[in-house]
C-alpha positions as CSV (number, residue, x, y, z in Angstrom):
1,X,233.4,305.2,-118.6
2,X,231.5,302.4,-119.9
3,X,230.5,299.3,-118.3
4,X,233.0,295.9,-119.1
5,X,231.9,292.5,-117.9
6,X,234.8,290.4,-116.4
7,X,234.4,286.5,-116.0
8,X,236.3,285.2,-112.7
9,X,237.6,281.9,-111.9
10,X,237.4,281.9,-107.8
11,X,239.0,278.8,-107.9
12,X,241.7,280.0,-109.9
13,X,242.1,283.4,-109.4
14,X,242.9,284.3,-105.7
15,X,243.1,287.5,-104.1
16,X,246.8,288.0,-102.9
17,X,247.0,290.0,-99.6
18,X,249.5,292.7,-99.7
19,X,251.2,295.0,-97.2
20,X,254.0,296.1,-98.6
21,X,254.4,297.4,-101.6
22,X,258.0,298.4,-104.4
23,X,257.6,300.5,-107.3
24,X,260.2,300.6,-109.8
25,X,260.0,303.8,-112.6
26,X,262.4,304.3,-115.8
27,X,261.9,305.1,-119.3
28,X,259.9,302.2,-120.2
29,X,257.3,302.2,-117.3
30,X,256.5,301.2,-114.0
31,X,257.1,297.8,-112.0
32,X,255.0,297.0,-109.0
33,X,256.1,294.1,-106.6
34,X,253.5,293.5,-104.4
35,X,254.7,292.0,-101.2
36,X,253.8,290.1,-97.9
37,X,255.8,290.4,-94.9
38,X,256.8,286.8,-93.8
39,X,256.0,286.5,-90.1
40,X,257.1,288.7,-87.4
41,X,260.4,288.9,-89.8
42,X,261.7,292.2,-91.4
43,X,261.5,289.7,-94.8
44,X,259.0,290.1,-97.6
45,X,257.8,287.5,-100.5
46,X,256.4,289.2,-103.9
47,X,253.7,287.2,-104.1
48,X,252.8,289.4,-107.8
49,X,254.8,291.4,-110.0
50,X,253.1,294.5,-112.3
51,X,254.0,296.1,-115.2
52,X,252.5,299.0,-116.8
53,X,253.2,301.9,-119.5
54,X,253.5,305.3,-117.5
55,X,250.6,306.4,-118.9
56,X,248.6,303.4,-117.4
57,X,250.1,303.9,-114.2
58,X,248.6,307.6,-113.9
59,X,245.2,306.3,-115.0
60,X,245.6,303.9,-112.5
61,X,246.6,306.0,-110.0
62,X,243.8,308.4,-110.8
63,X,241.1,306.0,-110.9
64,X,242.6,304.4,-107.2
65,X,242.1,308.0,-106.4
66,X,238.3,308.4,-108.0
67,X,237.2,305.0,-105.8
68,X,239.1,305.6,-102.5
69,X,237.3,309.0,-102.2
70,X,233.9,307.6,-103.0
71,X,234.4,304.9,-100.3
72,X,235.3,307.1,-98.0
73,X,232.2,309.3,-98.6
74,X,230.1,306.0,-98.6
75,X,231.4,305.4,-94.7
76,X,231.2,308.9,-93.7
77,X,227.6,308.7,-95.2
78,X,226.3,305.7,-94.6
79,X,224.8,305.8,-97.8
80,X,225.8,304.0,-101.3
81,X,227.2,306.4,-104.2
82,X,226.4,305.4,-107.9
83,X,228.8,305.9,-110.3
């Protein structure tokens, strides 16, 4: 995989917290609303809205994967993995 540079805003761009999560599939792809609950409420806000090819969403879902188990071999470890 090669290496892209991405310029942030901080200022702009903030991180939105999520704990909930709804993933809508048909034909045309996948849909991810990414959700907060509101207080001790059963109610949740989207606070972003995703959309993706199928195809996208399995490379996505594969590279989650790739970085998940790394992490969790880096805690186990104790010791920092290089890709």
């Amino acid at each position: 995989m090669q290496n892209i540079k991405v310029s942030i805003n901080l200022d702009t761009t903030p991180i939105l917290y999520t704990d909930n999560i709804n993933i809508i599939v048909n034909t045309e792809g996948v849909v991810l609303d990414v959700m907060q609950r509101i207080g001790p409420t059963n109610q949740n806000r989207i606070v972003a809205r995703i959309g993706m090819s199928k195809d996208h969403a399995k490379r996505f879902l594969k590279r989650l994967g790739e970085i998940l188990l790394k992490s969790e071999g880096e805690i186990l470890s104790g010791e920092k993995v290089v890709n």
